[in-house]
Structures are given as C-alpha cells and as structure tokens.
C-alpha positions as CSV (number, residue, x, y, z in Angstrom):
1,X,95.2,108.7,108.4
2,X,98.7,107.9,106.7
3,X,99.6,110.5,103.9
4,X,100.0,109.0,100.9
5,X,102.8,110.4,98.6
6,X,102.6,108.0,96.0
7,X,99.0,108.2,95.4
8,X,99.7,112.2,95.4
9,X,102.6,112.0,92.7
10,X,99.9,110.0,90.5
11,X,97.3,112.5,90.5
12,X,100.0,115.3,89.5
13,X,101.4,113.1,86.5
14,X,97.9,112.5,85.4
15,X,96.9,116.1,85.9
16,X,100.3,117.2,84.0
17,X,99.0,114.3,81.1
18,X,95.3,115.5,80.8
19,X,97.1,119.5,80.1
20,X,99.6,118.6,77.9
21,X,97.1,116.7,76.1
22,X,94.8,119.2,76.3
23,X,96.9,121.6,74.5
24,X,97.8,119.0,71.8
25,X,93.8,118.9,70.7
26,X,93.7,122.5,70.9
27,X,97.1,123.1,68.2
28,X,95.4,120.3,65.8
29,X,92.0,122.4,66.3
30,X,94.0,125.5,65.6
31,X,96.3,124.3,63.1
32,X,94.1,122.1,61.1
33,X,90.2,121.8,61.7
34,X,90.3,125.6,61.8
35,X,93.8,126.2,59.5
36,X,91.8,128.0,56.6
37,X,89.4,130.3,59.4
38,X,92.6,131.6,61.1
39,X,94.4,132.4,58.1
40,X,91.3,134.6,56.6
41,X,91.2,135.6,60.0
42,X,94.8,137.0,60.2
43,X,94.0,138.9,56.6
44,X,91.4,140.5,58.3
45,X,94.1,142.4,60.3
46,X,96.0,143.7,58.0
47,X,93.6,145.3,56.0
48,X,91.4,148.4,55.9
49,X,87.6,147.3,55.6
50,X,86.5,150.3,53.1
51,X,85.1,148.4,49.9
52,X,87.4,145.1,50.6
53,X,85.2,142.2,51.6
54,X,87.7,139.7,53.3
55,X,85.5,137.0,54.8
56,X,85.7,132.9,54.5
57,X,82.8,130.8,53.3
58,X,82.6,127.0,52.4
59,X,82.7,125.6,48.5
60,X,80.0,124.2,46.2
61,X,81.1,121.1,44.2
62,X,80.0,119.2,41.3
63,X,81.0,115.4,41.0
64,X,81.7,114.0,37.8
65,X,80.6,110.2,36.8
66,X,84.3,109.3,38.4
67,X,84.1,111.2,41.7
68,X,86.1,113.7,41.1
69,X,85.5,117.2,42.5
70,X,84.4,119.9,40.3
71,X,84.4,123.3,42.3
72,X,81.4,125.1,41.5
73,X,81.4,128.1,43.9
74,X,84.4,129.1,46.0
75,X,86.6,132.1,47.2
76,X,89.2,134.2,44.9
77,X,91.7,136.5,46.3
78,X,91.7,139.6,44.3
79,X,93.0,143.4,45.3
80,X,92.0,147.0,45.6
81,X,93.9,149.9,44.8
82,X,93.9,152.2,47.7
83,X,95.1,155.9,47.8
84,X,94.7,158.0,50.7
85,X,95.0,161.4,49.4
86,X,96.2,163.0,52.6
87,X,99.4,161.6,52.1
88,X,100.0,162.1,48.4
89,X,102.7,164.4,47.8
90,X,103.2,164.6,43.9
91,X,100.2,163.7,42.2
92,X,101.6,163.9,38.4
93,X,104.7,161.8,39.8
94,X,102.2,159.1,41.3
95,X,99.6,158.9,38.2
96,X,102.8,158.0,35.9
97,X,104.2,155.6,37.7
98,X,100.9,153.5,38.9
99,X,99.3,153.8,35.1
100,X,102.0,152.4,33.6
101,X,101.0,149.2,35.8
102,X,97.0,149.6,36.0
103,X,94.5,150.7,33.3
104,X,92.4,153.2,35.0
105,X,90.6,157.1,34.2
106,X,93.0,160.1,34.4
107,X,90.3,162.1,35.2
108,X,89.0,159.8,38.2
109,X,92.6,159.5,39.4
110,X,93.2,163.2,39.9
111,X,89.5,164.2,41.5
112,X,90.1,160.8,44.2
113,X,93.6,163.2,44.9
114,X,92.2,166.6,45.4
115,X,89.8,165.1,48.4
116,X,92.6,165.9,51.0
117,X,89.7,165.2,53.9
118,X,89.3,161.8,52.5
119,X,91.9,159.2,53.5
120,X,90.5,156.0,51.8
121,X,89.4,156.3,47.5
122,X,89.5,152.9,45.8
123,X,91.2,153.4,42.4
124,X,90.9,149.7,40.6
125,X,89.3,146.9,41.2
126,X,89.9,143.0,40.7
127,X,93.9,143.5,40.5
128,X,95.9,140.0,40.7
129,X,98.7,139.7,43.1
130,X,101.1,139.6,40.5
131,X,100.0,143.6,39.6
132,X,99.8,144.4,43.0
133,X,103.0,142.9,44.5
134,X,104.0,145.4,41.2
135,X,102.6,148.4,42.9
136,X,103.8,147.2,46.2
137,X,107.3,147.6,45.1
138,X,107.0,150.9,44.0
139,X,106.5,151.8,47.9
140,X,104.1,154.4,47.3
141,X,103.0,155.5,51.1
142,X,99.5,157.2,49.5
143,X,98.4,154.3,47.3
144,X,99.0,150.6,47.7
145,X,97.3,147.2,47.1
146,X,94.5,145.3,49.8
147,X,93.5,141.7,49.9
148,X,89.9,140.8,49.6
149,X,88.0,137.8,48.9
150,X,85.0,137.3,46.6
151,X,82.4,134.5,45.8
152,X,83.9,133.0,42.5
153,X,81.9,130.7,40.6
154,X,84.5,129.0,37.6
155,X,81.4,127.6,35.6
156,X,79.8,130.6,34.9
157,X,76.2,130.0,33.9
158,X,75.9,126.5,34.2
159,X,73.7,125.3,36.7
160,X,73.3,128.6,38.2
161,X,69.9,127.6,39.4
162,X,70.9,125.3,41.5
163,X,73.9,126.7,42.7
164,X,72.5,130.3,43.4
165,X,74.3,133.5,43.9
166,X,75.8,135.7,46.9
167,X,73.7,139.6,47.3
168,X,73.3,142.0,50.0
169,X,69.5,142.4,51.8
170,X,70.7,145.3,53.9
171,X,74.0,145.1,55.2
172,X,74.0,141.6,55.4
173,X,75.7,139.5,52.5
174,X,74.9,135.9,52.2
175,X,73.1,133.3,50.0
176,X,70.4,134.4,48.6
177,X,69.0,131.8,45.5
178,X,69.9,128.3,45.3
179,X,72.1,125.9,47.2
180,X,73.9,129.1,48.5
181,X,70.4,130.2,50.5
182,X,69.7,126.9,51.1
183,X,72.8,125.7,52.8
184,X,73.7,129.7,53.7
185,X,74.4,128.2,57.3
186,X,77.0,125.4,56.4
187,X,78.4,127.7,54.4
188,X,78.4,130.2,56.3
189,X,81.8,130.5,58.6
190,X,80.0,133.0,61.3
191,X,79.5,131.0,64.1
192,X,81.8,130.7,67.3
193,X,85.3,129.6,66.8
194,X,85.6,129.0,70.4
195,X,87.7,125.6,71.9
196,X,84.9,124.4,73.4
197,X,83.2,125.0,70.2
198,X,85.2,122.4,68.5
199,X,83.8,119.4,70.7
200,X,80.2,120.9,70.6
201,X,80.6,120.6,66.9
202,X,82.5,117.2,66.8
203,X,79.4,115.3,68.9
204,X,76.3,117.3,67.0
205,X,78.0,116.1,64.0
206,X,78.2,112.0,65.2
207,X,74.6,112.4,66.5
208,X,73.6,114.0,63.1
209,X,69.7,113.1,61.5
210,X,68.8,113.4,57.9
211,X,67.2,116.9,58.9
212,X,68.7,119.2,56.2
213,X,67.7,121.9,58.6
214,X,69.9,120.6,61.4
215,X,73.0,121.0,58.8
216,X,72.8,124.8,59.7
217,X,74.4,124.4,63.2
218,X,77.5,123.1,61.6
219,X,79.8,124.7,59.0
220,X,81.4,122.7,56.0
221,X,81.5,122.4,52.1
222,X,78.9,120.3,50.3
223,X,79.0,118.2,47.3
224,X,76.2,117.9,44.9
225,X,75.2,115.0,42.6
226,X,75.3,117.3,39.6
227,X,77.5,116.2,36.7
228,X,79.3,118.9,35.1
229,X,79.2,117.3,31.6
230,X,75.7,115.8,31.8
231,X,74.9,119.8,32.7
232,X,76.2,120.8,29.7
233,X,74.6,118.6,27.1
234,X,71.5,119.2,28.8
235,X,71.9,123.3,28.4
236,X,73.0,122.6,24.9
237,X,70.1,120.9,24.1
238,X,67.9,123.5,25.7
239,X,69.4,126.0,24.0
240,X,69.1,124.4,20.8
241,X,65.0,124.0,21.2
242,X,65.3,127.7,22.0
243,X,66.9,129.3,19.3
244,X,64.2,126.8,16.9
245,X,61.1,127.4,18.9
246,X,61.6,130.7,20.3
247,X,60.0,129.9,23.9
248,X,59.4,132.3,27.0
249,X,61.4,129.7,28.5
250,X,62.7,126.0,28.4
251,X,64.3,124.1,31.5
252,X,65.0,120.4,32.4
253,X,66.3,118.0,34.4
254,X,68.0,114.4,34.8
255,X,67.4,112.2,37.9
256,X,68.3,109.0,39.1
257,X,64.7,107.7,39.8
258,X,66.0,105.3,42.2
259,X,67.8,107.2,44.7
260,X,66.4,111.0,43.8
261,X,70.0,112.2,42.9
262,X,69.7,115.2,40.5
263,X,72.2,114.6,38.2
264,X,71.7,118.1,36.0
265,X,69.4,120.6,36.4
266,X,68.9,123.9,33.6
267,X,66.8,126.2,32.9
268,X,66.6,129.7,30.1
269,X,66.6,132.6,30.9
270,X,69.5,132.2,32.6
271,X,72.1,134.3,34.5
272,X,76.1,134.0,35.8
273,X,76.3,134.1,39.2
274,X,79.3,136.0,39.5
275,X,78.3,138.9,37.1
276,X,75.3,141.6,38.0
277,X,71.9,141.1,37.5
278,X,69.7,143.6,35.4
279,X,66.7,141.2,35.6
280,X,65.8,139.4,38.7
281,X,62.8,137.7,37.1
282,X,65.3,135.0,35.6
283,X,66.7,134.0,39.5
284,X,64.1,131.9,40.8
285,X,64.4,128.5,39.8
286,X,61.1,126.9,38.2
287,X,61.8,123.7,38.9
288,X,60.8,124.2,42.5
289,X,59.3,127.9,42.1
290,X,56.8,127.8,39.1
291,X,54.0,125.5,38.7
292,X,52.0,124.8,35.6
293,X,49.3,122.6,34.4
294,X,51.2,119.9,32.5
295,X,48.9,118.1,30.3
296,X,49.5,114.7,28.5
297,X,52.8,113.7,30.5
298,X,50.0,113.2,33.5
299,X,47.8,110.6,32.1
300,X,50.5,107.8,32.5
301,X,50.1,108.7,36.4
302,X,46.1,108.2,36.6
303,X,46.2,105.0,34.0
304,X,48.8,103.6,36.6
305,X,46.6,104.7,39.7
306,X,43.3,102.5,38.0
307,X,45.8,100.2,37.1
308,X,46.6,99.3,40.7
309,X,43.3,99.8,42.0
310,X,42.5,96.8,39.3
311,X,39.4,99.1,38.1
312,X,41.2,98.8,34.1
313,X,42.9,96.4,33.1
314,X,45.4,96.6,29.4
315,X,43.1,94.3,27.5
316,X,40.0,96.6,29.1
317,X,38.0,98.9,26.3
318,X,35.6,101.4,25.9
319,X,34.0,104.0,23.2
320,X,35.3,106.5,22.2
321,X,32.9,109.2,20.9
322,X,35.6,111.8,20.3
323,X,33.5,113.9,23.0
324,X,31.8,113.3,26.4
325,X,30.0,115.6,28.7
326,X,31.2,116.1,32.4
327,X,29.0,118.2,34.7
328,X,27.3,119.7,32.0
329,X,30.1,120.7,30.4
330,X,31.8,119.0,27.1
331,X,35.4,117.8,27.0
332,X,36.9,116.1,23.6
333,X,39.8,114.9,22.1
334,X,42.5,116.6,21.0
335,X,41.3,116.7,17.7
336,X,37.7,116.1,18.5
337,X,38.0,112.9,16.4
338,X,35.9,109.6,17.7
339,X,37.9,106.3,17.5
340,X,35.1,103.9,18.7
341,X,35.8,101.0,20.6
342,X,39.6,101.0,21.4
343,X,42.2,98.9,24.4
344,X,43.2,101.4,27.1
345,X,47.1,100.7,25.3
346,X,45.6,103.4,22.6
347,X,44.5,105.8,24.8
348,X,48.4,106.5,25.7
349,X,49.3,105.6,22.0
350,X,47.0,108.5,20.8
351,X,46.9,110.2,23.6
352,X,42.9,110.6,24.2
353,X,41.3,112.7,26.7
354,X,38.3,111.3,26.1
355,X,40.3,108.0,27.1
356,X,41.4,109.5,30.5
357,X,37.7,111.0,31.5
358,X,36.9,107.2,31.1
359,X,39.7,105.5,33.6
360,X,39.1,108.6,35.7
361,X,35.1,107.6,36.4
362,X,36.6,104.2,36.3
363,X,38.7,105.4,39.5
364,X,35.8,107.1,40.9
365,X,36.8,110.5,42.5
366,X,37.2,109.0,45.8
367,X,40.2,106.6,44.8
368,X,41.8,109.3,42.2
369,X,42.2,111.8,44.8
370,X,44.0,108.8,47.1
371,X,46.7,108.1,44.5
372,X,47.1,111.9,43.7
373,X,47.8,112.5,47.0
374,X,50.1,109.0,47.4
375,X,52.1,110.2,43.8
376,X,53.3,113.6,46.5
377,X,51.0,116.2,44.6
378,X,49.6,117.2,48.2
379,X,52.9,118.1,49.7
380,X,56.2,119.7,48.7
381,X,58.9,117.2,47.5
382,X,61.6,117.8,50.4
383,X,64.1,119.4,47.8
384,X,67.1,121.5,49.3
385,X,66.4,124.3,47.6
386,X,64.8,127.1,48.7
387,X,60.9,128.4,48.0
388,X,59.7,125.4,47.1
389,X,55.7,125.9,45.8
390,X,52.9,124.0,46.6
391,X,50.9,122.0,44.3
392,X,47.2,123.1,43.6
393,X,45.2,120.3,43.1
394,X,42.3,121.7,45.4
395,X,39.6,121.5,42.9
396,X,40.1,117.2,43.1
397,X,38.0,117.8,46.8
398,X,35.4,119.5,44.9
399,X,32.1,117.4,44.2
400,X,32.1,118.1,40.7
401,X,33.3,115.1,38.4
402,X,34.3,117.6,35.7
403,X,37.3,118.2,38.0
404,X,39.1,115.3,38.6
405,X,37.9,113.6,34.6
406,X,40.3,117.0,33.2
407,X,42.8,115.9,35.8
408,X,43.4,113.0,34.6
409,X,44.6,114.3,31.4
410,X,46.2,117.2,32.7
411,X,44.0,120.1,33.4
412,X,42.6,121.7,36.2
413,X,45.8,120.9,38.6
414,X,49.4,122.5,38.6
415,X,52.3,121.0,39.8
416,X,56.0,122.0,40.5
417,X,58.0,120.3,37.8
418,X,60.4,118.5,40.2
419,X,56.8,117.4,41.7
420,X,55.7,116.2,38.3
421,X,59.6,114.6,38.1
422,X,59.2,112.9,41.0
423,X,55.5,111.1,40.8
424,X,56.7,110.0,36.9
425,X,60.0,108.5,39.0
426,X,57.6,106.1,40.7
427,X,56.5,104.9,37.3
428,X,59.4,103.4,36.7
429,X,61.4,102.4,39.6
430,X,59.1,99.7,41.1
431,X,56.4,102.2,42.7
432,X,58.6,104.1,45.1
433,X,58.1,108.0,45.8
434,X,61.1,108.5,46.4
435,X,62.7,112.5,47.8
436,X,64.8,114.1,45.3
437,X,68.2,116.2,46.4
438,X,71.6,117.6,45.3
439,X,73.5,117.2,47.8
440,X,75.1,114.4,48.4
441,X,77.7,114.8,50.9
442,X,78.9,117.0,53.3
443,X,82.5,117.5,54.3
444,X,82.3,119.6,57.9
445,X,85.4,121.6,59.1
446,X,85.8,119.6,61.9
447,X,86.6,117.3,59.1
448,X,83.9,114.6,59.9
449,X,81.6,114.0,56.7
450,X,78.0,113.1,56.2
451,X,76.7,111.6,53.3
452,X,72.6,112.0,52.7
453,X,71.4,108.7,51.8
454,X,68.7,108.5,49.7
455,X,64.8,108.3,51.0
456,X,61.8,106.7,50.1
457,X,58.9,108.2,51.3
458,X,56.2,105.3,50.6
459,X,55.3,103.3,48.3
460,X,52.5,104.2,45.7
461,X,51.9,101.8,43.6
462,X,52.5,97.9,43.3
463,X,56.1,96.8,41.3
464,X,54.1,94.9,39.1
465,X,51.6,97.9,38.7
466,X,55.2,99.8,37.3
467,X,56.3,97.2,35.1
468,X,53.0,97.5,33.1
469,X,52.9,101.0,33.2
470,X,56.3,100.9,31.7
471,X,55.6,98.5,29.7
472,X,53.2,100.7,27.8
473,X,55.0,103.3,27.6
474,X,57.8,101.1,26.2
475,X,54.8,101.0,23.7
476,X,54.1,104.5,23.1
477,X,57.8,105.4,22.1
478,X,58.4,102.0,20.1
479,X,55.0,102.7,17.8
480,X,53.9,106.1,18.4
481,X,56.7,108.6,18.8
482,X,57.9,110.3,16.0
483,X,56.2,107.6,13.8
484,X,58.6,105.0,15.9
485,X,61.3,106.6,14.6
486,X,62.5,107.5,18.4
487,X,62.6,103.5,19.1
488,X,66.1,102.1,20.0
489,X,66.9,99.2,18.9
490,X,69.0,97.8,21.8
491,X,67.2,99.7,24.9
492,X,63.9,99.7,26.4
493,X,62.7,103.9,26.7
494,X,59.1,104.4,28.1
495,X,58.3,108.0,27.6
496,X,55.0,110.2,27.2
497,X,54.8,113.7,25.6
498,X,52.1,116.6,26.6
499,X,50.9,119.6,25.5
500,X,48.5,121.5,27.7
501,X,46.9,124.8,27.1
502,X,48.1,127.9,29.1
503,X,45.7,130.0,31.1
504,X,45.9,133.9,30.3
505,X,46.7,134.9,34.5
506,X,44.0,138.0,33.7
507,X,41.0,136.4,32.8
508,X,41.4,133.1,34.4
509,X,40.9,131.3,30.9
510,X,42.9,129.3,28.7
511,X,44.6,130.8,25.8
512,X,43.0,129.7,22.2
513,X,46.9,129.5,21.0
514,X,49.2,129.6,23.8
515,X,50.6,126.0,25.2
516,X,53.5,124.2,27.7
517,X,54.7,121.3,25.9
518,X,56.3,118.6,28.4
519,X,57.9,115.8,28.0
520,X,59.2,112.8,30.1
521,X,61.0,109.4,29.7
522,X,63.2,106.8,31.8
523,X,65.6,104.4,31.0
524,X,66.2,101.4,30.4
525,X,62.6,100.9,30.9
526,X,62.5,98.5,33.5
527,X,65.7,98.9,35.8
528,X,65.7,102.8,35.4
529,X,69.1,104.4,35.8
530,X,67.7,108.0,34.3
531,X,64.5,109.9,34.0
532,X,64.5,113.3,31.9
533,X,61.7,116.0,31.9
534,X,61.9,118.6,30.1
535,X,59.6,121.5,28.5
536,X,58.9,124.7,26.6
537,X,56.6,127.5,27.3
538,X,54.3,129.0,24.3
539,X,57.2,127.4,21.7
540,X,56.5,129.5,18.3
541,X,55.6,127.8,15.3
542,X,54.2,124.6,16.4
543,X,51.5,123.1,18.2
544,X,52.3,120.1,19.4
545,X,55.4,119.1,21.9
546,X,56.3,116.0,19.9
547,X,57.6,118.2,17.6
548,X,60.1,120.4,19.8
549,X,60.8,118.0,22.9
550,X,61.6,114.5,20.6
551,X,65.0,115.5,19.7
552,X,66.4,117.1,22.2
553,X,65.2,114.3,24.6
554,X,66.4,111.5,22.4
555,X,69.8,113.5,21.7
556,X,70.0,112.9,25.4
557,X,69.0,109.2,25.8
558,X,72.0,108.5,23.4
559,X,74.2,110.7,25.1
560,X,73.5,109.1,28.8
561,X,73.5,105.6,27.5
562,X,76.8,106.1,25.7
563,X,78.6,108.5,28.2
564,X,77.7,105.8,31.1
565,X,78.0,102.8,28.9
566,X,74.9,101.8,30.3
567,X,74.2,97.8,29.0
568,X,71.6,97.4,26.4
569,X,68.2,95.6,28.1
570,X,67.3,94.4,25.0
C-alpha cells in the first residue's frame, strides 16, 4: 500500500482546525455565557467566608405595558467590616480613625478587640464601596472591608407574593415563597460549570417542553407578565378598602383571560422581602394557598353550565317563593323575600338563591358536577407558584341534592381564588379554561430564551354559551350595580358581586355575622382584554360586598381602560 502524505497533512490541518476551534467555544463559554459566574467566582477568592455571603443567583423581572424590564429581585454588592483582633496593636488609635468613617457602638468595638483568640468579629454591616474603599485606604492590617452579595428586591413590598423571599432551612439558603421557590432551580447558579456542561445545557434547552418542572435543569433569569404600575394601583386600591372596612385581609388580581397572563397580583397583610419577618402568617400567598367558599360571584358559573346544557334558557321562568326546602332542609333568599314568577336575567340582577337551587335541579346533579369539574374546580390550576391548594368540592358526589342546590350559589364548596379567577375567565373569553402564569419568558445563561406560550386546557362551554353569559352580566352592572351607577357609557363590563357567609373553623358552622365579600368583572364584555377579582374578609361595618368592592373595582376598570387606551366596544 502506497503512503499517502497528502491525505496525512489533511487530517493534521483538520485536527489543528477542530482544537483551535475548540478553544474559541470554550473562551466565548468562559468569557461570555459564563462572564458573570466567573467573576462572582473570582470574589469568592479573595474573601473570608465568616458572615459574608458571596454567591450569584439569577434576577426576577417585571415588564411594563412597553416591554421594558423592571428588575424585581437581583444581587447588591455591599461590605463587612472585619477586624481580627490578634493583630490590633492600638485599639484607641483604630476606634478613632474607623468611627470617624462608620457609625457603630464604642462599647461593641472595644469587647470585638479584647477577644485576642478570635481572628474574625464583624463590626458593620451593609457598608457601600465608597465607605469601604475609605477604610481601605487607611491600611489598617486588623480591620478592613469584605465583599458580599445579597438578595435585593428595589420594589420593596410590591408584589411580594409573587415574587417571594430568600431564608435559610438549615444551612441551606434558597427560595423559599413565591417565584423565588418556585423557579429556586433556574435561579439557582449551583449546578456544574463544567465545558461539557455548556453543550449539555445548550441541546436540553433547543429540545425544551412546556414542563415548568423541566426549567430546573437549566439556570437563567425570568421575566414575569406583572406590570409594575398596574401592581401599584391595584395595592392602592386594596389599601384604600382596608383602611374603610377594616378587613382580616383583602387581595386581588388582574388577568388577561385570554392567554392567563397575571398582569398584578396583591394581597394585605403584606411583607418586604428584603427586610425580616416577625410574622410568617402573612408569607403564603392566598391566591394559590387559601381557599374559601365564595358565594354570589359563583352563580354566573352554574347559570352558564344550564345554559350550555340548554336545560334554561334567558326568556325561561320560575317561582320564586323566597324559600324552598332541599333534603329536608330550608334554604332562602338573601333577604328571605318571595319575588314570584321572574326570567332567569333576575335571578343574577337580584341575586336569588332561591333562583340558583332552581337552575341547579334544572342541571340535575349528574350534569352540575360535569361542568364543575370542566370549569378546573377538580384539579389545581397549573400556576408557577408554589403550594398550590386543592379545591374541596367533594360533597357535589354526595347523593344529597341539598349539596350541589347551595353550590350553585356558593356554599358548600371552596375554591383557591386563582381557581375561582380562572373558571370566571372562561365566561368571558369564548368558553376556554385557559392555565394562568407569571412567567413569561426565560432568558438562560447560555443565552438561549424560552418564552411560555399560553395554554388552553379545554374548552367548557360553547362561544355562544359566553356571549350570553356576558351578556347578562353586561346586564347586572348596567341596571343593578350600585343602582347602575357603575355602568360606562362607552364600554361593555359584565361583572357579579358575592357575599358568602364564613364558617367559624371550631364548630364547623357558619358565622351569624362574619362574611367574604368577592367580586369579579371582565372587560370589554365581549373581546375581554382584563378580568379583576378581588375580595375582603369579615369587612367591618357592612354587610354586603357591593358596598366595599364597587369602587375599588370600577377605580380600576377606568384605570386599565385609560392606561391601555383600550377602544370603547360601545
């Protein structure tokens, strides 16, 4: 066989090309995918651990109505002051020359000194590098300045229960409430910086699902759909029905019922991330972590269900005796008051119980449980955010029609309020149940980005089965509400308030005086672009949610419509 030098001097040049470009991947993986890693990296080795956390995590953003970025949690440099009191040779010298540049005890200062066994005593916290580039200069070998990096969150309380909060279980430190537990693994910058690492992450990333649990195997920032300024008309509002009504709590929420984008979330009592917390009672979030029996705002959804099923139609009637009996037991109106033969329009107008026991039997309990469980209240919405509840709506399998006739105005069931959100969505938006989230992109380090498209899960009811159901409630706000005084002249708003008593969690009965008021509405009517719910618990004072929840919810109507310049439907 004839050696063959030319073939030869090809594999070497393609050998020397596959190296050198081998190292060119590796610099750009170095130098940029993994610039910001390296850098905390290098900090790390320059500074004593002690109480100095120095550690790199990815950032939580808001996006306002233009795009733009809002950073909503991130990393700030800060400093400790160190002394090491084994090599302190004048302590009166030292104490005048670093007080003079730091505000800290005398007392403290001297007793860190006198522990000569000791070689690291923190002095100050949370310096800026302006102050310690100050001490630095004064070249003082016992006490000097370190680098470390905390979780900084610039908007305070706003939206903290979405966004969430860093804390220690054990020795570890990581997310523990909100989007900073739920995506604690993107965030997260942990995982093995290796080269091969790099294209392990590049191809799990291109062959990426929707699975929000897959997201943990690869590191980046996320984005959320929340709008900083939207979230702070909403908490003004809320805390504005708080002050009046003195309620154990108030919380709600704007979405886009068309694609499930949370576009503010707030509830009170509230906390700031990035202070401590006396009272961990007010860190779950009860939008996915409380559920309640939400009265009236829960009859549109069985009226919608018999609607579809064609068992009622808006011209149907019936008699209403002010009180029935269920399973031997007796159920009434809201005022016990009989209205005698009315259209099924006035049993959302006036908001009848007695109304609802009748399109319930209507239903029969066979078909009401079907569109219960179509309308999500059998299964968790999908939300990313962490301990979401599950719905109790077991007593609907119960052969007892007492249960599912109270159901259908609001009793006997509880619901998560994102739930109860998301099954009045489908109202609106053509019948679809569609999954609600917060985040809606993700920008990896390996600077690939996935967006999460919205879902629809099925669909629950017919698109002409929502645009009578809206149409109603088009109804209910343009005569009823507030005396119509809630109508807008120029946009269609189909809303429904409720008011549902509370049950006392010792005796298993409902309070004679305590109630949730709720209240829901989307916008414009028929091509939705928002849906608000909101409520109050135990509000003082008043009885009836009309009276707290009309306000704040039309304050916020006007807002959206105005801040979105959102074109009048009518």
């Amino acid at each position: 066989m004839k050696y063959n030098s030319g073939l030869r001097v090809k594999f070497l040049a393609f050998g020397i090309f596959a190296l050198a470009a081998l190292f060119i991947v590796r610099l750009f993986f170095i130098q940029v995918v993994k610039a910001d890693h390296y850098r905390a990296e290098a900090d790390k080795q320059h500074f004593s651990p002690g109480s100095a956390r120095i550690y790199d995590r990815g950032s939580i953003f808001f996006t306002d109505k233009n795009g733009k970025k809002i950073s909503a949690a991130t990393l700030e440099t800060s400093y400790l002051l160190i002394m090491n009191p084994t090599l302190i040779s004048s302590v009166d010298e030292a104490w005048q020359k670093v007080s003079s540049l730091v505000v800290m005890d005398k007392e403290k200062f001297y007793q860190s000194a006198a522990k000569k066994g000791d070689s690291y005593e923190v002095l100050a916290d949370g310096l800026t590098k302006e102050t310690a580039d100050r001490i630095s200069a004064l070249r003082l070998n016992a006490i000097y300045p370190i680098k470390q990096k905390e979780r900084f969150y610039p908007a305070g309380q706003s939206a903290a229960h979405v966004v969430g909060l860093m804390g220690y279980k054990g020795d570890e430190y990581a997310g523990r409430y909100g989007l900073e537990k739920f995506y604690n693994d993107t965030l997260s910058r942990e995982k093995d910086l290796s080269f091969a690492n790099f294209f392990v992450e590049t191809f799990a990333t291109l062959s990426k699902t929707k699975d929000a649990d897959k997201d943990s195997a690869i590191q980046g920032d996320i984005v959320t759909s929340i709008e900083p300024v939207v979230q702070k008309f909403l908490e003004s509002q809320l805390a504005e029905a708080q002050e009046q009504y003195r309620g154990d709590s108030v919380a709600g929420m704007v979405m886009d019922p068309q694609t499930g984008e949370i576009i503010a979330m707030a509830a009170w009592p509230t906390f700031d991330p990035g202070e401590k917390i006396t009272d961990l009672s007010v860190l779950p979030n009860p939008f996915v972590e409380h559920i309640y029996e939400m009265g009236s705002t829960i009859k549109p959804i069985a009226m919608a269900a018999a609607l579809d099923a064609g068992v009622v139609t808006t011209s149907t009637t019936f008699n209403d005796t002010g009180c029935i009996t269920a399973s031997g037991q007796k159920i009434c109106n809201y005022d016990g008051r009989a209205r005698g033969v009315v259209p099924m329009q006035e049993v959302l107008n006036q908001s009848l119980n007695v109304g609802m026991a009748f399109v319930a039997r209507q239903l029969g309990q066979e078909k009401f449980r079907a569109y219960y469980e179509a309308f999500g209240f059998g299964e968790k919405t999908g939300i990313d955010l962490p301990g979401e509840l599950n719905n109790r709506i077991q007593t609907i399998y119960e052969p007892y029609e007492i249960n599912y006739v109270t159901a259908a105005y609001g009793q006997g069931l509880s619901f998560t309020p994102i739930a109860t959100a998301r099954a009045l969505a489908a109202l609106g938006n053509g019948g679809k149940l569609i999954e609600p989230h917060i985040v809606k992109e993700i920008n990896y380090q390996n600077k690939l980005s996935r967006k999460i498209e919205p879902k629809i899960i099925r669909q629950v009811i017919k698109k002409e089965t929502s645009e009578e159901i809206s149409r109603m409630l088009v109804e209910v706000v343009d005569e009823k509400l507030a005396g119509g005084k809630a109508k807008l002249k120029h946009y269609s708003v189909a809303a429904k308030t409720g008011t549902a008593q509370m049950v006392n969690p010792e005796t298993r009965k409902y309070y004679p005086d305590r109630y949730l008021h709720t209240f829901f509405g989307y916008f414009p009517a028929f091509n939705p672009r928002f849906i608000i719910f909101m409520y109050i618990k135990d509000p003082k004072g008043v009885r009836y949610s009309s009276e707290t929840l009309t306000e704040p919810f039309s304050n916020l109507t006007k807002f959206l419509l105005n801040y979105y310049q959102v074109p009048p439907d009518r």
